[in-house]
ZANU-943130 format. One line per field, with one value per residue: residue in one letter; chain; x, y, z of N, C-alpha, C in turn. Coordinates in nm, 4 decimals. Atoms other than C-alpha are relative to their C-alpha. Example, Ala and Ser with C-alpha at 12.3 -4.5 7.8 and 13.67 -1.06 7.14 Angstrom:
BEGIN
rest: c(A; S)
kette: c(A; A)
n_xx: c(0.0890; -0.0820)
n_yy: c(-0.1190; -0.1190)
n_zz: c(0.0000; -0.0060)
ca_xx: c(1.2300; 1.3670)
ca_yy: c(-0.4500; -0.1060)
ca_zz: c(0.7800; 0.7140)
c_xx: c(0.0900; -0.0770)
c_yy: c(0.1200; 0.1090)
c_zz: c(0.0000; 0.0730)
END
This chain:
BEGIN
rest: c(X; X; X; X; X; X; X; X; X; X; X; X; X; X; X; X; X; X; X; X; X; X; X; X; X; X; X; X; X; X; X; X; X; X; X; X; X; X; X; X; X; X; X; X; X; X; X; X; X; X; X; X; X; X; X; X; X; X; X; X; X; X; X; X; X; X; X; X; X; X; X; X; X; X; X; X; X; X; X; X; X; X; X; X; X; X; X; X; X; X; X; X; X; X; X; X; X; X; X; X; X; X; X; X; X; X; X; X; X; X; X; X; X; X; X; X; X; X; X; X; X; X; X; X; X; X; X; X; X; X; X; X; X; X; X; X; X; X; X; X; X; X; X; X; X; X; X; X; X; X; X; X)
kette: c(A; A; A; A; A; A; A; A; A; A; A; A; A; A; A; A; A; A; A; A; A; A; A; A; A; A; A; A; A; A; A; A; A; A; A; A; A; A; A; A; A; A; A; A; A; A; A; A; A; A; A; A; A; A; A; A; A; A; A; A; A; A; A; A; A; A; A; A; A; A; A; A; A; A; A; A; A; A; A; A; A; A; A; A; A; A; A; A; A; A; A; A; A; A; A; A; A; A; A; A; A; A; A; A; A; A; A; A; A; A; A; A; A; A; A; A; A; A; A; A; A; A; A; A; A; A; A; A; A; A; A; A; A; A; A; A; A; A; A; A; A; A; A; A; A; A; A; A; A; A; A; A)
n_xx: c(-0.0034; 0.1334; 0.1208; -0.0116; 0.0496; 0.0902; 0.0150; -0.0825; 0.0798; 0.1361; -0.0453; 0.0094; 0.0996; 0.0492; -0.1121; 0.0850; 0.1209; -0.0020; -0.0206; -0.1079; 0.1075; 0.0035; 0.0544; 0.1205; 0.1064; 0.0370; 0.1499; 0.1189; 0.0229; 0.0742; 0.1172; 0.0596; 0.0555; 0.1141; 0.0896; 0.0369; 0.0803; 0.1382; 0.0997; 0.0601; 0.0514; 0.1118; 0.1436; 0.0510; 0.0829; 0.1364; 0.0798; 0.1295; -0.0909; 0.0298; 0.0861; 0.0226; -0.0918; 0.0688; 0.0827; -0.0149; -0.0574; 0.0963; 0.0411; -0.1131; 0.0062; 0.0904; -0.0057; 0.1100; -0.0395; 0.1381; -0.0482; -0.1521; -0.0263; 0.0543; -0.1077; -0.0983; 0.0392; 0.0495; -0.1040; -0.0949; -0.1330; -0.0621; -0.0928; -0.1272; -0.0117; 0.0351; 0.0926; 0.0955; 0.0133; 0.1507; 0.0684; -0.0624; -0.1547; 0.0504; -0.0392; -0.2043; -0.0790; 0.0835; -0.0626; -0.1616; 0.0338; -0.1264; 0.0487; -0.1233; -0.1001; 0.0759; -0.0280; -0.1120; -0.0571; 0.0377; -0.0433; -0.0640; 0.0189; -0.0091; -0.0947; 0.0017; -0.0397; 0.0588; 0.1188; 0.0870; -0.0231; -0.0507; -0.0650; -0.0876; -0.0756; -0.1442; -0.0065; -0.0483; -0.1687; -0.0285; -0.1098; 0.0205; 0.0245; 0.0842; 0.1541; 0.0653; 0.1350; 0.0463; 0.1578; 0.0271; 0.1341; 0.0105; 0.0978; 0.0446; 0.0629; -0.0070; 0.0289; -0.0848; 0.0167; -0.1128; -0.0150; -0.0832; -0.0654; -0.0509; -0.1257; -0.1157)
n_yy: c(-0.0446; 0.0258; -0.1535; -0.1623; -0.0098; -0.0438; -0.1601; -0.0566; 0.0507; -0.1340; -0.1110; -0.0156; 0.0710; -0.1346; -0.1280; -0.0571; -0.0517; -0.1692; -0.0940; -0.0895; -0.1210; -0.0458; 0.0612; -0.0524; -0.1122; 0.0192; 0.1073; -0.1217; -0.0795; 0.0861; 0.0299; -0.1206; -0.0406; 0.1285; -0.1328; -0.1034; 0.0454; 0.0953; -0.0432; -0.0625; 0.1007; 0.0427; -0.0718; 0.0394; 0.0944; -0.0455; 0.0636; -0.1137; -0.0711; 0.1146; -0.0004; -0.1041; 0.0630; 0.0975; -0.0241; -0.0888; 0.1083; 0.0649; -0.0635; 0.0174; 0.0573; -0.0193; -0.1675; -0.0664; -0.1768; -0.0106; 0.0546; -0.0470; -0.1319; 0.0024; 0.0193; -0.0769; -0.1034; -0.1102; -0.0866; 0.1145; -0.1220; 0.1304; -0.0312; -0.1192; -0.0772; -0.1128; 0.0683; 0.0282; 0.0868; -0.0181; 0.0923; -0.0121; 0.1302; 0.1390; -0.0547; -0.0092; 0.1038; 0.0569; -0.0940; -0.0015; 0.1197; -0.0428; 0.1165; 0.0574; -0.0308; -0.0147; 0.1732; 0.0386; -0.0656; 0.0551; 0.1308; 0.0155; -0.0089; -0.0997; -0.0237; -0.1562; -0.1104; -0.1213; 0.0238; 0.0941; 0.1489; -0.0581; 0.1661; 0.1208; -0.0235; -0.0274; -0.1390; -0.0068; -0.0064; -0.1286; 0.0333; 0.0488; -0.1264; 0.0242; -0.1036; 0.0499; -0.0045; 0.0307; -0.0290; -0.0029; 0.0226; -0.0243; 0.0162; -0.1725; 0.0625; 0.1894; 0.0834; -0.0384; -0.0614; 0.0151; -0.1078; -0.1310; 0.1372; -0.1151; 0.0803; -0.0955)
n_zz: c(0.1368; 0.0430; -0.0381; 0.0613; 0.1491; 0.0025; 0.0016; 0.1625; 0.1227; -0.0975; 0.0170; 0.1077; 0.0164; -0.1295; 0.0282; 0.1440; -0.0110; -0.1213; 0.0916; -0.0180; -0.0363; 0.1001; 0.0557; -0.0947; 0.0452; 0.1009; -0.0137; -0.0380; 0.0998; 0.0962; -0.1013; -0.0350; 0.1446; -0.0114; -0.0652; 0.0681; 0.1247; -0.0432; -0.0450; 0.0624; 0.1100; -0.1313; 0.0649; 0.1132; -0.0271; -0.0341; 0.1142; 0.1173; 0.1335; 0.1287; 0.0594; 0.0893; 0.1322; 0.0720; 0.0664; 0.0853; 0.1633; 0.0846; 0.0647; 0.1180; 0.0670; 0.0599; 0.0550; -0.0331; -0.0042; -0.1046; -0.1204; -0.0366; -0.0408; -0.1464; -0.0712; 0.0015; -0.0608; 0.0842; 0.0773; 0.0699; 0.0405; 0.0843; 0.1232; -0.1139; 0.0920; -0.1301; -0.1488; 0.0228; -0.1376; -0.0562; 0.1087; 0.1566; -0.0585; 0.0611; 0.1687; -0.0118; -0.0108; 0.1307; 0.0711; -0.0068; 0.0139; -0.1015; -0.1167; -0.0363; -0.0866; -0.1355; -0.0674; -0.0366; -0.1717; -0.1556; -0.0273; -0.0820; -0.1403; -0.0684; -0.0702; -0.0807; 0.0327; -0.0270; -0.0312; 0.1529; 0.0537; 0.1628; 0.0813; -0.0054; -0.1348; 0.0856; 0.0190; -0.1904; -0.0058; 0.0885; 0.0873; 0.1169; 0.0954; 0.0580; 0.1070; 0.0799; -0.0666; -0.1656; -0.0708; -0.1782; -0.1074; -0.1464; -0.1365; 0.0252; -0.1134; -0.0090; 0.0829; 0.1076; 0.1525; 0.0729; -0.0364; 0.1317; 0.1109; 0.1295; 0.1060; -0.0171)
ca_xx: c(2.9265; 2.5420; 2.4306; 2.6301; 2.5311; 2.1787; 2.1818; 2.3464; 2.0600; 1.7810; 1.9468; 1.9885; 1.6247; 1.5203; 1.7150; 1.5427; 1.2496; 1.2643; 1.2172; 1.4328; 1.2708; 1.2810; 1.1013; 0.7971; 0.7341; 0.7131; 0.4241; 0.2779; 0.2970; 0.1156; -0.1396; -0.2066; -0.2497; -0.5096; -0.6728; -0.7239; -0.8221; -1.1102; -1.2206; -1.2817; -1.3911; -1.6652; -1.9352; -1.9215; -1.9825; -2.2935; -2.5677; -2.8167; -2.4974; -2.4871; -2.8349; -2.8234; -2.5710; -2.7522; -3.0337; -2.8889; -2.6590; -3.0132; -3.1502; -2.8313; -2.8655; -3.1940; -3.1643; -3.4325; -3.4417; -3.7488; -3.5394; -3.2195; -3.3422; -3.5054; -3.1663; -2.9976; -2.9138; -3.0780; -2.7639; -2.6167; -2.2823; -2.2157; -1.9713; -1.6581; -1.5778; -1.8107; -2.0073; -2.2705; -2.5203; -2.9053; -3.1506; -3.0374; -2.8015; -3.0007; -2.9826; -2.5623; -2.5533; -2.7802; -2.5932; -2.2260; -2.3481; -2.1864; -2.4595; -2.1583; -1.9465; -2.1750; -2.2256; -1.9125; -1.7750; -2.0418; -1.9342; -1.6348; -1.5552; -1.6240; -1.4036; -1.4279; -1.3235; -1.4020; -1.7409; -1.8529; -1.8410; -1.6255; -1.5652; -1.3140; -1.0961; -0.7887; -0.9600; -0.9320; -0.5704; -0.4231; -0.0970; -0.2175; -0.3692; -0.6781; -0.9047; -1.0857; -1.4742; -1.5883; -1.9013; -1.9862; -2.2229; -2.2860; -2.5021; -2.7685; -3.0127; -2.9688; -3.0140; -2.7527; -2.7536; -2.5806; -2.4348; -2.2108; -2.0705; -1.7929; -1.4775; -1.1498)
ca_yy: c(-4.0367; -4.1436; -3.8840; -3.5896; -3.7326; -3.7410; -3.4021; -3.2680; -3.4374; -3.2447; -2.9358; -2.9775; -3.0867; -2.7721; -2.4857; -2.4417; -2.4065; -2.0805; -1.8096; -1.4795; -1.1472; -1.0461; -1.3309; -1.2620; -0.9152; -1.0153; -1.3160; -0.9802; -0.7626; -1.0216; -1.1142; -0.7561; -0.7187; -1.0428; -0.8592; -0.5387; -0.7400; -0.9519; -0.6331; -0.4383; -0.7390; -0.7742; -0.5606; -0.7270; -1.0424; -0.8896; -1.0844; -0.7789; -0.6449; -0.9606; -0.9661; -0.6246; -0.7255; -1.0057; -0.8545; -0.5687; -0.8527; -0.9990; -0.6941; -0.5783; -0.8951; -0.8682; -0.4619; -0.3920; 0.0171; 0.0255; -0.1964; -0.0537; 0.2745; 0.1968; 0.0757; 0.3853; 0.7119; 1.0298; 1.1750; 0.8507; 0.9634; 0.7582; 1.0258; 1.2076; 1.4428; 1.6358; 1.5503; 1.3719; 1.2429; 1.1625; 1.1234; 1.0285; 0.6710; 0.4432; 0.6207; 0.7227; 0.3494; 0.2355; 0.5098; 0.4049; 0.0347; 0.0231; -0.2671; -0.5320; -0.3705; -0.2803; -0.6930; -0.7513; -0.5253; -0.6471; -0.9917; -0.8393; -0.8831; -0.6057; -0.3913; -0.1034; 0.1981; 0.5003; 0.4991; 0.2744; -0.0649; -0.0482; -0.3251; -0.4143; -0.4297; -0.2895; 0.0608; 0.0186; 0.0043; 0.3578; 0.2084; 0.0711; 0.4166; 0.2422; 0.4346; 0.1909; 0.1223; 0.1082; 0.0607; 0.2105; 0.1259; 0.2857; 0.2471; 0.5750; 0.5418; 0.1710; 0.0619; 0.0393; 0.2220; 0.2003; 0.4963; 0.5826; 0.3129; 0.5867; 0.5345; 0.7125)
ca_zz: c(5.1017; 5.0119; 5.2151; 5.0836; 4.7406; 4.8433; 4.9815; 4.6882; 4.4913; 4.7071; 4.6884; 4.3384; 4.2937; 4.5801; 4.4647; 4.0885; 4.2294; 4.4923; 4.2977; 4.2956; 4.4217; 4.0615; 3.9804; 4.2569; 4.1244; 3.8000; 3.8894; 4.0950; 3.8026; 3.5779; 3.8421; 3.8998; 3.5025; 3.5259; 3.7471; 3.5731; 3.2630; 3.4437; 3.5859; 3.2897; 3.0570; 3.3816; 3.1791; 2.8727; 3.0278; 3.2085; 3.0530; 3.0129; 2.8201; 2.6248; 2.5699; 2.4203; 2.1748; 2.0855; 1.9960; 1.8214; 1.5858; 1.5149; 1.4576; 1.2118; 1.0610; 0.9530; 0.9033; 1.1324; 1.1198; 1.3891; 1.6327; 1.6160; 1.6419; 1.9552; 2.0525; 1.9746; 2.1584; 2.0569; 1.9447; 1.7650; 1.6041; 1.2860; 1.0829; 1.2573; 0.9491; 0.9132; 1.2666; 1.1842; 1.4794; 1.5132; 1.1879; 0.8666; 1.0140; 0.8213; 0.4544; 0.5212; 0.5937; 0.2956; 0.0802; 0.1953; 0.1928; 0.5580; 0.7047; 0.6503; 0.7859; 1.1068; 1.1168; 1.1136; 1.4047; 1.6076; 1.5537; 1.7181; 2.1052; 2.3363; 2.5359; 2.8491; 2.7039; 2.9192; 2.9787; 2.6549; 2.5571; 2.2243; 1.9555; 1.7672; 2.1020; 1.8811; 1.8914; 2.3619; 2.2735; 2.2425; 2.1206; 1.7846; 1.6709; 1.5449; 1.2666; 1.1255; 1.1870; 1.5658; 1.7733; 2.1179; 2.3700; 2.6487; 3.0078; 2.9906; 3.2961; 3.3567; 3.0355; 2.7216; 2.3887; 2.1158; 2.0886; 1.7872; 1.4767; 1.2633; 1.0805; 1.1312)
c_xx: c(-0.1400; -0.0170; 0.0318; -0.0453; -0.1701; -0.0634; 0.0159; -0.1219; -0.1188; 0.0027; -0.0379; -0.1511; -0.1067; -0.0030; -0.0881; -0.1222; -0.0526; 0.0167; 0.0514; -0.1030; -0.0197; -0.1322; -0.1666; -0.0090; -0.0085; -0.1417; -0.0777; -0.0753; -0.1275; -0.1025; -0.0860; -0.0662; -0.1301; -0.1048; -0.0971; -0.0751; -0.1603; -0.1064; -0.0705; -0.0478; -0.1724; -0.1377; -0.0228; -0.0379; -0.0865; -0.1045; -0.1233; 0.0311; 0.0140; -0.1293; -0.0733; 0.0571; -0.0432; -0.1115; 0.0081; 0.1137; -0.1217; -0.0769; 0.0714; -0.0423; -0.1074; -0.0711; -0.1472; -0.0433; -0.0776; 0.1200; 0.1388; -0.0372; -0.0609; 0.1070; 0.0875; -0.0154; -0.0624; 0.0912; 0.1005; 0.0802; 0.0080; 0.1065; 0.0780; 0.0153; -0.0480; -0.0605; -0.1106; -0.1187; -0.1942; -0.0660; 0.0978; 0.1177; -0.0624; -0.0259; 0.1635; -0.0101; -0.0091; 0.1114; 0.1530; 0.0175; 0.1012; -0.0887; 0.1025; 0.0679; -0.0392; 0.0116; 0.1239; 0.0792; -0.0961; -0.0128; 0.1306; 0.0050; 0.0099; 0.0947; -0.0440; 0.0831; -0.0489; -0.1587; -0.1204; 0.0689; 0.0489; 0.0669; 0.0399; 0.0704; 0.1544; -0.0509; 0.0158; 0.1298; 0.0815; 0.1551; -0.0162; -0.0227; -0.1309; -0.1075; -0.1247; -0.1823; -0.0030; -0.1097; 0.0213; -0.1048; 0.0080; -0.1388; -0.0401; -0.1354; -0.0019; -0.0365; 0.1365; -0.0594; 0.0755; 0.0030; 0.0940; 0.0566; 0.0818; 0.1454; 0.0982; 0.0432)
c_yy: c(-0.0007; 0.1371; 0.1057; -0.0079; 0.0278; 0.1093; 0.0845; 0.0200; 0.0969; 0.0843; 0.0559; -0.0164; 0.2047; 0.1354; 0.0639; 0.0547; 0.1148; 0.1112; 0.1587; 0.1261; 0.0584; -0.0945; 0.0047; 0.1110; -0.0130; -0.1006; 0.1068; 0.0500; -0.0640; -0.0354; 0.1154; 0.0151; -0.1046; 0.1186; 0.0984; -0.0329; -0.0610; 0.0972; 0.0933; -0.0836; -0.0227; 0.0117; -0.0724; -0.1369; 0.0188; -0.0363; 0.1066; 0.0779; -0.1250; -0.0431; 0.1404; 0.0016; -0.0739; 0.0527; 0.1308; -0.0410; -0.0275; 0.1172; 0.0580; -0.0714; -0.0092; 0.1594; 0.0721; 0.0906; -0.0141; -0.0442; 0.0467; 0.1208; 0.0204; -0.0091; 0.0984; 0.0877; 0.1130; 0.0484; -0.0753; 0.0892; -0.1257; 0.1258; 0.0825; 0.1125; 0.0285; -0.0852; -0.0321; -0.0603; 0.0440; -0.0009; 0.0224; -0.1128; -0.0583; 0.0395; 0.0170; -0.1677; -0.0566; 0.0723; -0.0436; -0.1652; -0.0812; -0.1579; -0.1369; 0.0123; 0.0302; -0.1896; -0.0316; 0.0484; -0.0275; -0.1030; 0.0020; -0.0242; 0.1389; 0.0454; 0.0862; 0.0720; 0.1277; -0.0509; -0.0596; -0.1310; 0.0304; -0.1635; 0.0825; 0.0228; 0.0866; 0.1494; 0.0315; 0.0323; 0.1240; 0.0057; -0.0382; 0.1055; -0.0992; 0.0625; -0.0572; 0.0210; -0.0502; 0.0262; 0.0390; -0.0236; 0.0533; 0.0309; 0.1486; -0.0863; -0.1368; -0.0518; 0.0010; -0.0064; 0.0170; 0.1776; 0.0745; -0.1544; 0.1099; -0.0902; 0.1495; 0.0574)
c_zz: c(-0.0614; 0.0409; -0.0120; -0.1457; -0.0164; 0.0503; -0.0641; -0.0756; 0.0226; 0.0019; -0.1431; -0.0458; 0.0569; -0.1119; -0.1603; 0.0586; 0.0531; -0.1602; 0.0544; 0.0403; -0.1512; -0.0755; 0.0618; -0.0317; -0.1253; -0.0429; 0.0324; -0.0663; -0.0848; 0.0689; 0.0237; -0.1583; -0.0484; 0.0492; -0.0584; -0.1287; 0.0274; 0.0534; -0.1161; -0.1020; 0.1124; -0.0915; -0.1075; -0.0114; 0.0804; -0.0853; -0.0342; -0.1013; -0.1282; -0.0567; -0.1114; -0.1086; -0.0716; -0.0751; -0.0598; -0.1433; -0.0656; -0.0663; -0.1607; -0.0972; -0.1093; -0.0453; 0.0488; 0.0933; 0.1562; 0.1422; 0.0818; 0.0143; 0.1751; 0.1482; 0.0176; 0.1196; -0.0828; -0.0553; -0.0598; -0.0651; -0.1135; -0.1657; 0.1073; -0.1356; -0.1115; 0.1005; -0.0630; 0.1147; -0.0365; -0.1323; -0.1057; -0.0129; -0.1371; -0.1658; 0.0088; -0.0261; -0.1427; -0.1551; -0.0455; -0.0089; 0.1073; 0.0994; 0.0243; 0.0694; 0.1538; 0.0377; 0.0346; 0.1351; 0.0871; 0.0395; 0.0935; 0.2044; 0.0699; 0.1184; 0.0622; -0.0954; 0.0614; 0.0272; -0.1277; 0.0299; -0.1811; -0.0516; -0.1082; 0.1570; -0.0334; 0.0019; 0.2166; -0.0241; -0.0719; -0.0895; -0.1236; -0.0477; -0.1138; -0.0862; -0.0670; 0.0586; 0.1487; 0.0244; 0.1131; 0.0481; 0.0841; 0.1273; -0.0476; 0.1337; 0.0094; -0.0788; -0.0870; -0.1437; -0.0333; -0.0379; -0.1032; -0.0961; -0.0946; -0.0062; 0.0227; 0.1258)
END
């Protein structure tokens, strides 16, 4: 009698733990989605990508035109309607009184998007329908430039 009770007990003890084939492609699924997250988060922990960030917050912060334009691309984009792109960022911003709001989104965290680096991470996600302000970055001969800051 012990030993069908303590087989019982082992069983009972065993048995929770095996998991169901339903339950193994669902660890897959989620492992696979790890995955996919670690590989496109990769770039933005790239420290020559985090050192470009950095020194385009400090520049921001301290609003310095010279540095950030050095950082830009030639055809910066900072209005979608009408197109706006290339001189004339740094009066729009001054004008629309938009440098806050530039600090602030590039206090956000960065995301792959296509062939940019894009903050907030809520505009990567085509389910939300994000309009608000966004930054891009993107690689241009082995370097990165910032590459567009618009709204909508």
């Amino acid at each position: 009698m012990r030993i069908l009770l303590t087989i019982l007990f082992a069983l009972a003890l065993v048995l929770p733990a095996c998991q169901t084939p339903e339950q193994q492609k669902e660890k897959a699924r989620k492992e696979a989605l790890k995955k996919k997250a670690k590989a496109n988060l990769r770039e933005s922990s790239d420290v020559d990508f985090q050192a470009f960030v950095g020194r385009l917050r400090k520049a921001v912060t301290s609003r310095d035109t010279e540095t950030i334009k050095s950082m830009m691309t030639e055809d910066f984009g900072y209005k979608l309607e009408p197109p706006m792109s290339g001189a004339g960022v740094f009066q729009y911003w001054e004008q629309e009184n938009l440098w806050p709001e530039l600090d602030g989104i590039l206090s956000e965290r960065f995301v792959k998007k296509g062939n940019f680096m894009v903050a907030p991470p809520q505009f990567a996600d085509p389910s939300l329908n994000y309009d608000g302000y966004r930054i891009g970055i993107t690689r241009i001969k082995g370097s990165w430039k910032f590459a567009y800051f618009v709204n909508g």
